[in-house]
N, C-alpha and C positions, 0 to 999 in steps of 0.2 A: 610489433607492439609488445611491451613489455607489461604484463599483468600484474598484480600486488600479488604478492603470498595468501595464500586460504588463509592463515590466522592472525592477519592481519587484524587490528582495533575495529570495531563494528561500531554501529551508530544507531542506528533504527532498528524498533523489534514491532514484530508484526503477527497474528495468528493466521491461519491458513487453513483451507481445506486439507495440507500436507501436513500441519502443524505449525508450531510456532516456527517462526524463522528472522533471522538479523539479514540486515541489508548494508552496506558503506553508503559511503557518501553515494550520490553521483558520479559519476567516472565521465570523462569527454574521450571520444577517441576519433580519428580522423576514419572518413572511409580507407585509403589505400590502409592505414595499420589495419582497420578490422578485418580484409577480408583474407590475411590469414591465421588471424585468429579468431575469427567466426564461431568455430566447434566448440572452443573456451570459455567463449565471452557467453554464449547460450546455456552452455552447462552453469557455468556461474549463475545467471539470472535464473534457471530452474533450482538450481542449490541454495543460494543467498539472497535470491528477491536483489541484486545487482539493478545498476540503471544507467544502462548507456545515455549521452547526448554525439550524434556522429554527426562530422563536421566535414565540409567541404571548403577547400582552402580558408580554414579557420573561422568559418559561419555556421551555427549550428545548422541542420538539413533533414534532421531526426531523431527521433527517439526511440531507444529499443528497450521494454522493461517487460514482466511476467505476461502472463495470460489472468494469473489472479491479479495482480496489479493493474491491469486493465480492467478489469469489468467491478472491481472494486471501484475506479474512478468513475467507468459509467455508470453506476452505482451512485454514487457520489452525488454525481453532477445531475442526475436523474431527482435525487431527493432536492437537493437547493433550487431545481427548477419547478419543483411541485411548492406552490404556495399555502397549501394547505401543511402539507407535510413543515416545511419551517415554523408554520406559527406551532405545531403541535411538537417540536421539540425547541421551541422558545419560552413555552408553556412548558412543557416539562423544565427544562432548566431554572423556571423559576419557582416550580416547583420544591425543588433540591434546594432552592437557596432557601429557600423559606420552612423548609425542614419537612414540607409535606411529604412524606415517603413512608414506602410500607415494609416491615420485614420478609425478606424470601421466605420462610414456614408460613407466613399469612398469604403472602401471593400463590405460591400452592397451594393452600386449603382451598383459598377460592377459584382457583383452576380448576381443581379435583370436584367442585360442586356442579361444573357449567358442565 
C-alpha cells in the first residue's frame, strides 16, 4: 500500500486533548495492503486524526480511526440519544438566533459569584 505524503492538502480540523489536529479525507484500504502497513497507518491516525475504511474483496468490513475520535462519537451519539439534552441545545440554538446571548466578562462575573 502506498500511503499519501505527510504534507499532503488536509481537510478537517479538529481540537483535541493533543491539541488541534487536521485529518484528510477518509482513505479506503484493503486488508491484504494494510497489514503491511499497519505501523504507518496507526501512527498516521495518532498524528493526523487519519480514518481508515478496510475492505474485504472490495466491501467495506471496517473501520479504523483515533481513540479521540471514537469516544468523541460516543460522545456524540450519547447526547442526540438524551432527549433532554437535544431540546436544550435546540433551545440554545434558538437562542443564538434570536440574539439572546451573553458576553464572556458577564458569564464569568457570574461564575465567580456561585
Amino acid at each position: 500500500m502506498t500511503l499519501p505524503p505527510e504534507n499532503e492538502p488536509r481537510g478537517l480540523t479538529r481540537s483535541t486533548q493533543k491539541g488541534t489536529l487536521t485529518c484528510t479525507m477518509v482513505q479506503t484500504v484493503s486488508v491484504k495492503d494494510l497489514r503491511p502497513s499497519l505501523p504507518e497507518v496507526l501512527s498516521r491516525i495518532d498524528r493526523r486524526l487519519d480514518r481508515y475504511v478496510v475492505t474485504r474483496w472490495g466491501k467495506p468490513v471496517a473501520v479504523i480511526l483515533g481513540a479521540d475520535d471514537y469516544e468523541s462519537l460516543v460522545e456524540t451519539l450519547d447526547i442526540l440519544a438524551d432527549k433532554a439534552a437535544r431540546e436544550g441545545i435546540r433551545r440554545g440554538e434558538e437562542d443564538v438566533r434570536k440574539g439572546r446571548t451573553r458576553d464572556w466578562d458577564e458569564v464569568k462575573r457570574r461564575l465567580a459569584k456561585v
